[in-house]
C-alpha positions in Angstrom: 14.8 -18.9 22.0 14.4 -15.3 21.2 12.8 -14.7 17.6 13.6 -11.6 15.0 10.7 -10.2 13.8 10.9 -7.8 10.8 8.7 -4.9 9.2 6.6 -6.8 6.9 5.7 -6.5 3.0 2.0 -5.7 3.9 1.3 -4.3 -0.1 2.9 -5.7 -3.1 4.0 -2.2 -3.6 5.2 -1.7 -0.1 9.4 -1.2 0.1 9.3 0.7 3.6 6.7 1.4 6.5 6.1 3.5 9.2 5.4 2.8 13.0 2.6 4.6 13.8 2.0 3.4 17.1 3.3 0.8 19.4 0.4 -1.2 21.5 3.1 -3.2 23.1 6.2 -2.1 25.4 9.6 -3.6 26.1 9.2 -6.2 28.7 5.3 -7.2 27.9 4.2 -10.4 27.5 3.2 -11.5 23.7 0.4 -14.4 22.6 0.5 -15.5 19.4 -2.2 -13.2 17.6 -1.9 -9.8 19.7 -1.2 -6.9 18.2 1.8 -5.4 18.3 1.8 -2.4 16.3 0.4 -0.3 13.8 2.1 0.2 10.7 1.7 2.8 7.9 1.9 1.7 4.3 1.5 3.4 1.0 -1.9 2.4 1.0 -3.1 1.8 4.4 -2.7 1.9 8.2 -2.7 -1.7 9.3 -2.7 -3.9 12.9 0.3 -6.4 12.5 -0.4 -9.1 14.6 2.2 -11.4 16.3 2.9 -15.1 15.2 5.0 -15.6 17.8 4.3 -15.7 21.7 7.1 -14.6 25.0 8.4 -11.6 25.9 9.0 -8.2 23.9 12.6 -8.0 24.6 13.9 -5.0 22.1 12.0 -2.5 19.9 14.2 -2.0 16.6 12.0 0.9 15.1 10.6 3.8 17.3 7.3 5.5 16.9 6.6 7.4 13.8 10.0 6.6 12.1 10.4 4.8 8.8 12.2 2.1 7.4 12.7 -0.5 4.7 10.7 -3.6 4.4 12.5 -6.3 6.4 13.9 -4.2 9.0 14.8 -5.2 12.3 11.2 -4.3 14.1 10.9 -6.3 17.4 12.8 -9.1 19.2 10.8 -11.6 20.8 12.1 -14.6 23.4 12.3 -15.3 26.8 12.1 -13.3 29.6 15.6 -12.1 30.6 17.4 -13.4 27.9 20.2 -12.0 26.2 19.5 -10.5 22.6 22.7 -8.1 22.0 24.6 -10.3 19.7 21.3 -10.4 17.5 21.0 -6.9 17.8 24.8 -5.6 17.2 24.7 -8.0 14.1 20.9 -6.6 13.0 23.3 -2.7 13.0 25.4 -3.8 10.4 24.4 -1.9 7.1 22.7 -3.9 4.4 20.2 -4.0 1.6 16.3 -3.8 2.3 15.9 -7.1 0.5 18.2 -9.0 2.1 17.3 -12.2 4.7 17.2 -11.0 8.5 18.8 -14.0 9.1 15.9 -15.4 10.9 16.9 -18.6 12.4 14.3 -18.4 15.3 11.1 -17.5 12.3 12.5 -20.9 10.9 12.2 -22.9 14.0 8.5 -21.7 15.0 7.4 -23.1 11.6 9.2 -26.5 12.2 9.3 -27.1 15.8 6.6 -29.8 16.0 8.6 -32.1 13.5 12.2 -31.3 15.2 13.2 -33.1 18.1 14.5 -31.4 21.4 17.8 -32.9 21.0 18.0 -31.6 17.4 17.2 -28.5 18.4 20.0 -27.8 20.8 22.5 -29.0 18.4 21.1 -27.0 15.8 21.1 -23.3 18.4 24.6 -24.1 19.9 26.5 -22.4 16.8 24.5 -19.6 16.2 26.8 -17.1 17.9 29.8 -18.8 16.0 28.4 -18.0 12.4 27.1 -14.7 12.8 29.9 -12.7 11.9 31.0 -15.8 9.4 29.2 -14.5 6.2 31.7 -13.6 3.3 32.1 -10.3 1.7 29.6 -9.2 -0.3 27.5 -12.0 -0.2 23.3 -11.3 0.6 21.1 -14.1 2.1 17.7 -13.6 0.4 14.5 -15.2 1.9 11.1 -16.2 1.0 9.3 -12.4 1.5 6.1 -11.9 3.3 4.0 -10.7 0.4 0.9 -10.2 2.3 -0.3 -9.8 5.7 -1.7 -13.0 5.9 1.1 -14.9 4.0 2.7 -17.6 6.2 4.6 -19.5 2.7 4.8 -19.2 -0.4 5.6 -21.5 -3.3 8.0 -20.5 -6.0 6.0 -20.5 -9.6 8.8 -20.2 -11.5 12.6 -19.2 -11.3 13.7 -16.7 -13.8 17.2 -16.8 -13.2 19.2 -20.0 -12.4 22.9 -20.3 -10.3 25.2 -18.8 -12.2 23.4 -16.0 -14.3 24.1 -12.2 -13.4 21.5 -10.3 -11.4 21.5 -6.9 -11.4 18.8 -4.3 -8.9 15.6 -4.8 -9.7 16.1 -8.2 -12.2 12.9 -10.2 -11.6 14.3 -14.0 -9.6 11.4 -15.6 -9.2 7.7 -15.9 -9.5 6.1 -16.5 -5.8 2.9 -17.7 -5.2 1.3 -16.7 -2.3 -2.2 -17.0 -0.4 -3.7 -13.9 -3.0 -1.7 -13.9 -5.5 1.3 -14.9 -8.0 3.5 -12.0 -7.8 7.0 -11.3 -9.5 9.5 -11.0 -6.8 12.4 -8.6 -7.8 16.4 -8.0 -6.8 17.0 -5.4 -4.7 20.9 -6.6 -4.9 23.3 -6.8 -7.6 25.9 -9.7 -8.3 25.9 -13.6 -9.1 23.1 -16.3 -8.7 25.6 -18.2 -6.4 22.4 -21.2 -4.4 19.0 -21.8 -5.1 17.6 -22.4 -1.9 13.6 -23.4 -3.1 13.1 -25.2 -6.1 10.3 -24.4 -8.5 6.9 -26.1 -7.4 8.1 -26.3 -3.7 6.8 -24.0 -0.7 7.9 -23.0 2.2 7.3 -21.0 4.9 8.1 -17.1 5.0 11.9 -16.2 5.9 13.2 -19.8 4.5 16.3 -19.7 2.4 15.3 -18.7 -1.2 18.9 -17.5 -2.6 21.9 -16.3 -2.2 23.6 -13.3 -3.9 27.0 -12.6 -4.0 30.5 -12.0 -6.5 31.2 -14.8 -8.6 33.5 -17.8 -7.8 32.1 -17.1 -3.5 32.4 -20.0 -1.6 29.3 -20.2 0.4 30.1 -23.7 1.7 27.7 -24.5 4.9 25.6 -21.0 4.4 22.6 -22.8 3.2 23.3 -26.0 5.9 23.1 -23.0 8.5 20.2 -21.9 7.6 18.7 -25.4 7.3 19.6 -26.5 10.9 18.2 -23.3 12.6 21.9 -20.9 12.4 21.6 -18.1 9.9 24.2 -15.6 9.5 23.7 -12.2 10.8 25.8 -10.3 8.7 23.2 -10.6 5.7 20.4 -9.2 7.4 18.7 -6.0 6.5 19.3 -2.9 8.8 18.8 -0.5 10.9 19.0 1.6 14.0 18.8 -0.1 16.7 17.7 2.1 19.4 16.6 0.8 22.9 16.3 4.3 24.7 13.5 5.5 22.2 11.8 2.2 21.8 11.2 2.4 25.5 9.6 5.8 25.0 7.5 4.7 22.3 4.6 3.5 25.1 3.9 7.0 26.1 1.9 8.8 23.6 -1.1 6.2 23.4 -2.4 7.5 26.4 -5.6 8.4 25.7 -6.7 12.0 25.8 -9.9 13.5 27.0 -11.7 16.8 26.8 -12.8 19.2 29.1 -16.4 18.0 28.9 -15.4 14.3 29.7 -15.4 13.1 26.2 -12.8 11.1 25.0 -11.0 12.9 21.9 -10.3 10.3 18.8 -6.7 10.6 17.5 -4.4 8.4 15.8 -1.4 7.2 17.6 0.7 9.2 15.3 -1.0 12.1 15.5 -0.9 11.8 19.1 2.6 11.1 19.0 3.5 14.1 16.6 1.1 16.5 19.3 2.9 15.2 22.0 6.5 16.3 20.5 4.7 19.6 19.5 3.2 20.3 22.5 0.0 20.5 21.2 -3.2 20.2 22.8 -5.3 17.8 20.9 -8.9 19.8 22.8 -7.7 22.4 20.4 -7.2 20.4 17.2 -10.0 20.0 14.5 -10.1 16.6 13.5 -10.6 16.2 9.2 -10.6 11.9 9.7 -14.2 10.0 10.1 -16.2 10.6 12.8 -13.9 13.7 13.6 -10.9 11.7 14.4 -7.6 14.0 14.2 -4.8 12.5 12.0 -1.7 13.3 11.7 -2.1 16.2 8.8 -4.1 17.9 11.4 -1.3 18.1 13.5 1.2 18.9 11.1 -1.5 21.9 9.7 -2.5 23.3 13.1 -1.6 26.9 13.9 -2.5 28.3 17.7 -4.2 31.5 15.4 -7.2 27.9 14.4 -8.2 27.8 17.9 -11.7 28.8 19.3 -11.6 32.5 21.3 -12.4 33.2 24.6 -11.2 30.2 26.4 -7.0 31.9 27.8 -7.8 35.5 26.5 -4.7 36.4 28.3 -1.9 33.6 26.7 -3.8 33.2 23.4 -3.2 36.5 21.4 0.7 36.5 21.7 1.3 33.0 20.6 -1.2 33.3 17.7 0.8 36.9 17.0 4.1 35.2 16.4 3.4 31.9 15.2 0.8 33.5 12.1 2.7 36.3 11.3 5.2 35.4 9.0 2.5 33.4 6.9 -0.1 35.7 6.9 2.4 38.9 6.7 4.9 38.2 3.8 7.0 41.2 3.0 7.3 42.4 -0.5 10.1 40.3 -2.3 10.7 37.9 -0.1 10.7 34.8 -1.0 8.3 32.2 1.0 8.2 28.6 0.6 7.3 25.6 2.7 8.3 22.4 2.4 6.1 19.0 3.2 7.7 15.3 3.6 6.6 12.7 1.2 4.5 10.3 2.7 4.8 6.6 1.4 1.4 6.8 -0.4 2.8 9.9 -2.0 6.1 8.0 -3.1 4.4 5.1 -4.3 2.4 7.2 -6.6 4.9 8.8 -8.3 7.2 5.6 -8.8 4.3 4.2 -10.5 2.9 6.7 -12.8 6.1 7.4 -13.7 6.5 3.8 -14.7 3.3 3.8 -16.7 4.2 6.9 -18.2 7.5 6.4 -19.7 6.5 2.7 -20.4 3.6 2.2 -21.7 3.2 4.4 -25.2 0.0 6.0 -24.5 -2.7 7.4 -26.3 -6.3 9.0 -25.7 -9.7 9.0 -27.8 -12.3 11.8 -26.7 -16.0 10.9 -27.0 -18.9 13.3 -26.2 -22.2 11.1 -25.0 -25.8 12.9 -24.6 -26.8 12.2 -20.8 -30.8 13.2 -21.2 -32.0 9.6 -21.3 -29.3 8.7 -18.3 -30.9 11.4 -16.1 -34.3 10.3 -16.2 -33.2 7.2 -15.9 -31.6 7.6 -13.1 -34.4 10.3 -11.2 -36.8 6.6 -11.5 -34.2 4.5 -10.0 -33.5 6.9 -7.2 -37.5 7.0 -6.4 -37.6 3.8 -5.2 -36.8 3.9 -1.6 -33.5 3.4 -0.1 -32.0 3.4 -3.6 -29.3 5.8 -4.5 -27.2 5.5 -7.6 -25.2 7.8 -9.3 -24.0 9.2 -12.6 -20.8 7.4 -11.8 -22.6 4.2 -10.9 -24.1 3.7 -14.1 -20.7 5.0 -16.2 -18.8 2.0 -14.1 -21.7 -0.3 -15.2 -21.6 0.6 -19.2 -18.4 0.0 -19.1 -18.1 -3.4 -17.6 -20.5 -4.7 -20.1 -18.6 -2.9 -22.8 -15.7 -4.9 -21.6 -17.6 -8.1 -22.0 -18.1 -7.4 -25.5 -14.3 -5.9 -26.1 -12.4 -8.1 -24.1 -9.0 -6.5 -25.4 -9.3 -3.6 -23.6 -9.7 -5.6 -20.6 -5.7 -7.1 -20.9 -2.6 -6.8 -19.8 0.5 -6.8 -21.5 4.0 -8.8 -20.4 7.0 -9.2 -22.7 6.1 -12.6 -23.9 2.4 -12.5 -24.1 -0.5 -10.4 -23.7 -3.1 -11.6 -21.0 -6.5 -11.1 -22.0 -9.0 -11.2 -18.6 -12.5 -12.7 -19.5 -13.2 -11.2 -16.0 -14.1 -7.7 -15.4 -12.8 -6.2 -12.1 -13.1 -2.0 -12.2 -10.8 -0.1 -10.3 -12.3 3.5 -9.0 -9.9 5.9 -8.3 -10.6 7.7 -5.0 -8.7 11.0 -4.0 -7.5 10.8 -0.2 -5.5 12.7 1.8 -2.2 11.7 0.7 -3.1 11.0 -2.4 -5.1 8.5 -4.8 -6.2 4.8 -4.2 -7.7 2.2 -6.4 -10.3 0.2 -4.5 -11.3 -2.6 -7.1 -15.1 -4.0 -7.6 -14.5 -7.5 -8.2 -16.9 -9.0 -11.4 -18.5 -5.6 -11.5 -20.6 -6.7 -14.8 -23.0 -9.3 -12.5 -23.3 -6.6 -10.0 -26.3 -4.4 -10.4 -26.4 -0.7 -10.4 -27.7 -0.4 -6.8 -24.8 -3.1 -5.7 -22.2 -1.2 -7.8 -23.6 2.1 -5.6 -23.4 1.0 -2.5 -19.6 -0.7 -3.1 -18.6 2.2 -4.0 -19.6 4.6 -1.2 -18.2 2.2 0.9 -15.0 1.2 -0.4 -14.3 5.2 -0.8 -15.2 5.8 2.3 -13.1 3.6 3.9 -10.8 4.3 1.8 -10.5 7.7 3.0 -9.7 6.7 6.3 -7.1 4.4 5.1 -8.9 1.3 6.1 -9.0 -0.7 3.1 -7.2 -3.7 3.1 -4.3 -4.7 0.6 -6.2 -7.0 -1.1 -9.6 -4.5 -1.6 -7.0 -2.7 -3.8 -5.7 -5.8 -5.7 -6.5 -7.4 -9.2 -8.4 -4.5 -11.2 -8.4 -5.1 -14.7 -10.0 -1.4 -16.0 -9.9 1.7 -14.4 -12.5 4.6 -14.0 -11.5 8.2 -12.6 -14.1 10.7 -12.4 -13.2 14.3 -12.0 -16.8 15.3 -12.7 -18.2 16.5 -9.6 -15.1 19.3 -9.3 -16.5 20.6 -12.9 -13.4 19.4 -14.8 -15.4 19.4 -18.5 -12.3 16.7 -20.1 -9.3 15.4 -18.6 -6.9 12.5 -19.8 -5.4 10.0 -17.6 -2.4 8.0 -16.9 -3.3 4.3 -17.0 -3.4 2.6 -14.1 -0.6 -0.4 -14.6 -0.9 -3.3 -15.7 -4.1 -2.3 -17.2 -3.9 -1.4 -20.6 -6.4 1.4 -20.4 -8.5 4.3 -18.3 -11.2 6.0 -18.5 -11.4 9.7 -17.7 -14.7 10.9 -16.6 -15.6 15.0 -17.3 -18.7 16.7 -15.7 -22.4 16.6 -17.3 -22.8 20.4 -18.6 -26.1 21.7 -20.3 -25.5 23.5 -23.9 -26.8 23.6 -27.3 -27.2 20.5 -29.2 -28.4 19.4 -32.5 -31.5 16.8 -32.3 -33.3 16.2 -35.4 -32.2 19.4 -37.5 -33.0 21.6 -34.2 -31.1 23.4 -32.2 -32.4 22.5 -28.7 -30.9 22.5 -24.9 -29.1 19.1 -24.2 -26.9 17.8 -21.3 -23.7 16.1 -22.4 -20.6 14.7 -21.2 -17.2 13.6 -22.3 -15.2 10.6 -21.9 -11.9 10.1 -22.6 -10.2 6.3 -22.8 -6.3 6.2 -22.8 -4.8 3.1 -24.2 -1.4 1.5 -24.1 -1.0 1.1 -27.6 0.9 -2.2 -27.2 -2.1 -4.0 -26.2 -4.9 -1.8 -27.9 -4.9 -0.3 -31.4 -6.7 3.0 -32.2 -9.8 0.8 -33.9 -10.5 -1.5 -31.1 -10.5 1.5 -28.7 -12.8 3.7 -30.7 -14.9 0.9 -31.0 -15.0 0.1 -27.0 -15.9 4.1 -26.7 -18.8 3.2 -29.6 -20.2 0.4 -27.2 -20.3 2.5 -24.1 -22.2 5.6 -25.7 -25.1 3.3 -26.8 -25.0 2.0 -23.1 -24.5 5.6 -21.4 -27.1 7.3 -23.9 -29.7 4.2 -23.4 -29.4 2.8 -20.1 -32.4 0.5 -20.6 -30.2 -1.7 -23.3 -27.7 -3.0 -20.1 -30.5 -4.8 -19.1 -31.2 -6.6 -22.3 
């Protein structure tokens, strides 16, 4: 029986995802764990993996378009069978957060514990019911959370039937495999069925709720969905497009140079060339390794490539393709304008949020760095060591936050969270943006550990091959702005920590030491606070900590 598979939640943060590439076609055969595509999030490019095994049937979502978490993505079932009523019911318009009415998802979980007459019964009035769902009415199901969620188990239920919901009301508190994560309302209208009741799990795409106007009668909705039948009319969008699904295949066909060597592209760069016509032997690749991505492609000009290789086509196409850019006419106005990637949206829904929620404030500090440096020239002598200034900043302040533990909290409505565990977030500039990979119990790491974490996580992280859960749990953040001479800076805190610390650049000047002027290196830090959780005192007295750990690194060893 043919099974709906949807794009995933693969961040907590993730409400829509591109395809970058499809490594399976229409018609191929599908084991449980292959690959099927690779999807771009606002944080990383990830494989998603089947769960499911038969043939690829329909392709809801072409290469390199975009669309909202829970959208129809693949169809997978028997060979030759007939998917169009799922598909003409997966058109119908419909909220991001609503159930894809999934009835095949919930028979793979349970089909060792059904019986095969059972399950015959239970297909035979699928086609009946999925047209039978009332107006307005949303079928919301237990969301995939995380790539490697298979269930969760509802924590808590912040609404009950009856109660108004309105977009973006928190319903529930999920548990999953990583994490216990608020699970908000992307639909407005009346708690009308509780489908999971609080302490129970169950697997992903189960009935969790439905939605709808008061007074509904959504008599044998939640029976449906029980006995394998789920109606179609509540699922989540979009587009279903068989010509360019079949298309899709094409551009992963590897490329090669003229010398023989295989070129290293992503598949949406390739894509994006392909549609371009652009010849990837002529693109300079900015990824790891010199792999083009897709910025390349989006930045190349023909005026970028190397000389004398066509002297004859080259100079005309470079003429009127760099012209207009390089040539701008007196008073005339030039702009250009660049899509958002999801990264990019992400980070200014957030920051935004912390911004206009959290009443910030900032305390400057200027620390002496002459004992750090020589401090850190002995460290680096030992072979194979490297640490930097950076390093042992990240390492002051997670034994600061052992002995402030406030600043290391969290605050929620009820209650403020303090963490007795110190997990430092690093803020890493990528191409699209900023990421957080977090160093989990940074205070027992040393400063040579904390080093080598750090050049690894960022580098990864510039590739976009972190994973979701690399960027998960931080408790204080550190940005560093320092090596691009920035002298003092102030931050937006990184929710739901209650504070960041903005790092400037060491700079030599005059100092005072001991009724002398003398030549001294110094630096300045800057801690913003959300002043619900921190008060001005307990801040200032944080930033007092750290300088005596900064100024003598020999006391975070005692």
């Amino acid at each position: 029986m043919a099974t709906i598979i949807t794009m995933p939640r693969l961040s907590d943060t993730m409400t829509e995802g591109t395809v970058a590439a499809w490594l399976k076609k229409v018609g191929d055969k599908i084991s449980e764990g292959d690959i099927l595509a690779e999807i771009e999030t606002d944080k990383a490019t990830m494989e998603f993996e089947s769960f499911n095994e038969g043939t690829l049937l329909y392709i809801g979502i072409p290469e390199g378009e975009t669309a909202p978490v829970d959208s129809l993505l693949a169809i997978i079932g028997n060979e030759g069978e007939d998917v169009s009523a799922l598909i003409a019911g997966k058109s119908t318009p419909a909220t991001p957060d609503t159930a894809e009415a999934k009835p095949e998802s919930k028979e793979t979980a349970t089909a060792p514990d059904v019986k095969s007459s059972e399950t015959t019964t239970a297909t035979t009035p699928v086609a009946a019911t999925t047209i039978s769902l009332p107006q307005g009415v949303v079928v919301v199901t237990m969301p995939r959370l995380s790539d490697t969620m298979t269930e969760g188990t509802v924590a808590t239920w912040l609404k009950k039937v009856g109660d108004k919901v309105a977009e973006g009301d928190i319903l529930a508190e999920i548990e999953t495999d990583k994490a216990t994560m608020e699970f908000e309302s992307f639909n407005e209208g009346t708690l009308l069925y509780i489908g999971i009741q609080e302490g129970n799990s169950a697997p992903v795409d189960s009935l969790l709720a439905i939605i709808g106007p008061e007074g509904t009668d959504i008599s044998g909705i939640a029976e449906n969905y029980k006995t394998g039948g789920a109606p179609q009319a509540a699922t989540a969008t979009e587009e279903a497009k068989p010509a360019p699904a079949e298309k899709s295949a094409e551009p992963i066909v590897q490329e090669a140079s003229t010398d023989g060597q295989r070129i290293l592209a992503s598949p949406l760069a390739k894509k994006i060339a392909s549609d371009k016509g652009i010849q990837l032997t002529q693109v300079k690749g900015s990824g790891e390794n010199g792999r083009i991505v897709k910025s390349d492609i989006e930045n190349f000009t023909p005026q970028a490539t190397s000389a004398p290789v066509t002297a004859t086509s080259a100079p005309a196409k470079t003429e009127t393709v760099a012209a207009p850019k390089v040539f701008v006419p007196a008073g005339e106005v030039f702009t250009e304008e660049i899509k958002n990637s999801q990264m990019r949206k992400i980070i200014a829904k957030r920051l935004a949020e912390s911004l206009f929620t959290a009443p910030h404030y900032n305390l400057t500090i200027e620390v002496t760095m002459d004992e750090a440096m020589k401090s850190r020239a002995i460290i680096n002598s030992v072979p194979d060591t490297k640490v930097s200034f950076n390093d042992m900043v990240i390492k002051a302040c997670a034994m600061a936050l052992k002995k402030h533990p406030k600043i290391n909290s969290q605050w929620k409505e009820d209650a403020i969270t303090i963490n007795h565990h110190v997990n430092v977030g690093v803020a890493v500039a990528v191409e699209d943006g900023l990421v957080v990979p977090v160093l989990k119990f940074t205070d027992a790491m040393s400063l040579s550990q904390i080093g080598g974490s750090v050049r690894d996580l960022a580098g990864r992280a510039k590739n976009k091959k972190l994973l979701p859960t690399e960027m998960e749990g931080s408790t204080f953040t550190v940005s560093n702005l320092g090596m691009f001479g920035i002298v003092e800076f102030n931050s937006i805190i990184n929710q739901p920590n209650s504070a960041i610390l903005s790092v400037g650049a060491i700079v030599e000047k005059p100092v005072v030491k001991n009724g002398q002027i003398v030549v001294g290196n110094t630096m300045m830090l800057s801690l913003a606070c959300d002043h619900r959780t921190i008060d001005g005192a307990t801040g200032a007295q944080f930033l007092q900590t750290l300088k005596q750990f900064i100024e003598n690194p020999v006391t975070m060893l005692a």
